[in-house]
N, C-alpha and C positions, 0 to 999 in steps of 0.2 A: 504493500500500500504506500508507503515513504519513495516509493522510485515511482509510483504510478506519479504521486503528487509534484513529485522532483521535475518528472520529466515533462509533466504540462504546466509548467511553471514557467512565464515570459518573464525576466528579469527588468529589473528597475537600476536603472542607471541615479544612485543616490545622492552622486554629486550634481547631478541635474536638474533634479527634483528639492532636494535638501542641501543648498546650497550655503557655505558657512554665515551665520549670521540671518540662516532662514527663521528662526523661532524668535527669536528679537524683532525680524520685522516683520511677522506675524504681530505680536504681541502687541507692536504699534499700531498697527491697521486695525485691530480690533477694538484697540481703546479710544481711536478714534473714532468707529461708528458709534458705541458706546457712549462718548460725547456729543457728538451730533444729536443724537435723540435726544439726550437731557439738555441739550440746550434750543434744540425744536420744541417741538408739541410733548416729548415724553413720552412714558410709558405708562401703560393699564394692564393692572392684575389679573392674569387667569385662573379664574375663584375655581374650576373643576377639570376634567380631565375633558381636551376636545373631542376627543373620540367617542368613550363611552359615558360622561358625564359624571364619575366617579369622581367623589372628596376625596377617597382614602388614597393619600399619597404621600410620598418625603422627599426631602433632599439629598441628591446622592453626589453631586456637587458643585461648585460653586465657581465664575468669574469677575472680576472685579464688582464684587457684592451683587451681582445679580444670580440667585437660584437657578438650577436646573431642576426639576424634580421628576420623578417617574411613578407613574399611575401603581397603585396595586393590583389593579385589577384587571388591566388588561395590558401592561405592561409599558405603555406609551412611556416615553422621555418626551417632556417640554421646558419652555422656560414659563419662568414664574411671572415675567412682564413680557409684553408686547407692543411693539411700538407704535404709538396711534397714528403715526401716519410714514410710512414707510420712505417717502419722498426723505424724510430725514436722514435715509440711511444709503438709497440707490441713487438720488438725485447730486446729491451733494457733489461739488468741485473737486474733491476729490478722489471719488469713485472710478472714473476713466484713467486717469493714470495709475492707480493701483491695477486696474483690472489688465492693464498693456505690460506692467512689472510683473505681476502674477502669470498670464499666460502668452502675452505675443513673445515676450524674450526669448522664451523657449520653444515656440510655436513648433518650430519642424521635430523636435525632438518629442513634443506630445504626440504631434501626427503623426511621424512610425511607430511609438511605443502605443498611444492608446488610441489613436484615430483608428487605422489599421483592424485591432481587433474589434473596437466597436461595431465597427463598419462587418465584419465576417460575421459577427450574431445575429445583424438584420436580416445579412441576406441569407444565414440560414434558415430564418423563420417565416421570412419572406415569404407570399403565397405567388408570387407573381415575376415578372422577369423587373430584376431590379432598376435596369436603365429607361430613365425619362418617370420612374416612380415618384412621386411626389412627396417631399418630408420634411416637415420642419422640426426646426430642433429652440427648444423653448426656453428662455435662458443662453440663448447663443452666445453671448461676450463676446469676443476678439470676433468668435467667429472658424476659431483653427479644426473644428469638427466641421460645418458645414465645407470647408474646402474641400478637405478629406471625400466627402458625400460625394460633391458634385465633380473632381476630380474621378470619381468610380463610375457615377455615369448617373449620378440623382437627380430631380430638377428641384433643388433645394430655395429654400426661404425662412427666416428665423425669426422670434420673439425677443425682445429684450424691453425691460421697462423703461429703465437707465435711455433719458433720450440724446446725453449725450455719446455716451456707448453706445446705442443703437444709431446713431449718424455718420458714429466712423467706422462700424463694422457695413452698414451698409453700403457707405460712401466707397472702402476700400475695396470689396468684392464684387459691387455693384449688383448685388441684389434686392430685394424686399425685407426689410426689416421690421416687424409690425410694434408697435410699441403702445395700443393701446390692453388692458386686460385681457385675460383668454376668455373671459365670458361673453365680452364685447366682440369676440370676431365672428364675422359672421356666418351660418349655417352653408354658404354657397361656394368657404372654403374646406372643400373635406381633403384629406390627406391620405397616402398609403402607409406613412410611416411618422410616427410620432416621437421626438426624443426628447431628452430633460436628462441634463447629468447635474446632481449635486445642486438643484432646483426646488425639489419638493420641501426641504425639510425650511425653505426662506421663506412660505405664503404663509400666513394666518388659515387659511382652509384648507386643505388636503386635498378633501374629499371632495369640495367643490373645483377644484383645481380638477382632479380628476372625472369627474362627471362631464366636464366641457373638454378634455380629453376625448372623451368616449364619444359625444357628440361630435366630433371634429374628424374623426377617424373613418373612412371607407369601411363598410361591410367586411369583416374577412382582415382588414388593418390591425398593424400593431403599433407596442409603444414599449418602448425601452428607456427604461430608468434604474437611473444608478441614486441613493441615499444612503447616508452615514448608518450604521449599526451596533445600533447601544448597545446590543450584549456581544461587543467585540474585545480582543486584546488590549489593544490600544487602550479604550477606552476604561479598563478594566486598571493600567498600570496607571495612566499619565493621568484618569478622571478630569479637572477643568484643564487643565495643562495641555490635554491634547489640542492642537492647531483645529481641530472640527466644532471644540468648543467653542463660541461665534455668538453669544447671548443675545445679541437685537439681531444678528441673519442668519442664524439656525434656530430658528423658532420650535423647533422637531429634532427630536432622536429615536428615529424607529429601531422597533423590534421583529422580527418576520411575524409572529404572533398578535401585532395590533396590525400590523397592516395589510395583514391577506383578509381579514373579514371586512377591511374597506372595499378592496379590490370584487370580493364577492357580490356587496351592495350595488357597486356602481353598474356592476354586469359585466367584467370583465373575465373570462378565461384563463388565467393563468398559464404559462408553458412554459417557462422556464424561470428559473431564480439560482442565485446563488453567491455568495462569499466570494469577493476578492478586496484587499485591501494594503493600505502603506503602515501598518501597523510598527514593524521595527524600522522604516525608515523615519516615521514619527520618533520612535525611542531615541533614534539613533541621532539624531537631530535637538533633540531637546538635550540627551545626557551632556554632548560636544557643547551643544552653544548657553544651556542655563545651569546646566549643575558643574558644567566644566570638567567633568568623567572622561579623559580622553580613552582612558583606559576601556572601558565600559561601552563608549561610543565605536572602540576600534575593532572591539569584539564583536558586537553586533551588524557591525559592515563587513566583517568577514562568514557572519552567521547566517546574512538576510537570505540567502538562494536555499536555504535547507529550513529555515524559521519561517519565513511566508509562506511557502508553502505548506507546510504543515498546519498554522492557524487558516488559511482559506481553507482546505479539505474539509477543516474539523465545523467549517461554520460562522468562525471567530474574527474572520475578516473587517476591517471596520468599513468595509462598506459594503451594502448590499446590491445587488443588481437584480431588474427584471426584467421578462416580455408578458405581454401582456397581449390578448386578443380581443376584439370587437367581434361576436360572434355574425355569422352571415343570416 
């Protein structure tokens, strides 16, 4: 089983990704949206569990004095506030240049490591000949997945709320960039294929987010989503510490166990899920750049190719992936 896991294991180039001095400025960019809002409109308390409407919950950890907490009852992770108007958080001056720091610097490098296979799960599930398919990808940013897409032969177009990021992703690839809400688009735009990476767990609805989803999608259409996974590693060693911790733009920390009986409501078919995540490259990145462990951090960069692999198998991955079907 350890060489099954071994050998379908795509490596992570961790100097790429976890670049020295990555968790520091992380750490800035968070405390930055985290100001933004308190010095916008603020935040409002979520008095029960969005999911299944359950009090009974606790704290399992904490960033810059904003709660996380996670449902008992049907195992939801949220945060304890929510920001009344999110425009505090995407709109802001400084949201496009973090978002060009975060992913265009890297851009090619994402596009072979993760463009790449994204791109190979659609068109395995894919009912249809993939070229000239129709997809958008919701949450586009820079934009470096739609290239990927439409470089394979997609006829691709993205959401982005962010209207100055959505002017220069658009402006740049020169495609459609929609930027009003997914509820707002309209019924005459259906699609073959739906994506969202690391999207869902940033709306105040989910569920609603998914239901317009599902209405947006061709007969026989899918949707592929990737979200963080609170009963993962990571999450388990680093708790607020981890980089996914994000208090005003991870609104959400799923569990497979709250979020397939969403998926069930909305009408959705399930076909595929599974664990994949940066779980030691997160370790390995924090022990180097905050606790200063070089020791600790060198070991785990010699570990990562035999350690990720083994927490994705087991489940443990901090992040989850799905497809999803629009039945016919």
């Amino acid at each position: 089983m350890l060489a099954k896991y071994i050998n379908e294991y795509v490596p992570i180039n961790l100097h790429e990704m976890r670049f020295p001095g990555f968790d520091k400025k992380r750490e800035r960019e968070i405390w930055r949206c985290v100001e933004n809002v308190r010095k916008g409109q603020g935040t409002r308390k979520v008095e029960s569990c969005p999911f299944c409407g359950s009090v009974d919950r606790e704290v399992i950890f904490s960033r810059f004095e904003m709660n996380i907490l996670q449902c008992r009852t049907c195992t939801l992770g949220y945060s304890e506030e929510f920001p009344v108007n999110t425009n505090d958080v995407y709109s802001d001056r400084d949201y496009l240049p973090i978002a060009i720091s975060d992913y265009q610097d890297n851009a090619e490098y994402r596009k072979k490591r993760f463009g790449a296979e994204r791109i190979s799960i659609i068109k395995k599930y894919l009912r249809r000949e993939h070229n000239g398919a129709r997809l958008l990808d919701i949450g586009c940013g820079t934009g470096w997945f739609l290239e990927c897409a439409r470089d394979d032969g997609f006829d691709v177009s993205g959401l982005e709320l962010g209207e100055e990021l959505a002017g220069f992703t658009g402006d740049r690839m020169g495609i459609e960039v929609w930027t009003q809400p997914l509820g707002e688009m309209p019924d005459s735009e259906l699609y073959d294929v739906i994506t969202m990476f690391d999207v869902l767990e940033h709306v105040p609805d989910p569920e609603d987010m998914l239901t317009h989803i599902f209405r947006l999608l061709k007969p026989g259409g899918i949707a592929l989503f990737f979200v963080p996974n609170l009963d993962s590693m990571g999450f388990k060693i680093l708790k607020g510490n981890s980089s996914l911790c994000m208090p005003v733009e991870h609104l959400f920390y799923f569990t497979e166990g709250s979020l397939q009986p969403v998926l069930k409501r909305v009408g959705f078919e399930a076909v595929y899920s599974a664990t994949k995540g940066m779980d030691i490259a997160d370790m390995y990145s924090y022990y180097r750049d905050i606790l200063e462990r070089p020791d600790v951090s060198r070991f785990l960069e010699e570990m990562v190719d035999i350690l990720q692999p083994v927490i994705d198998g087991a489940g443990c991955g901090n992040h989850m992936r799905f497809i999803v079907r629009k039945p016919i």
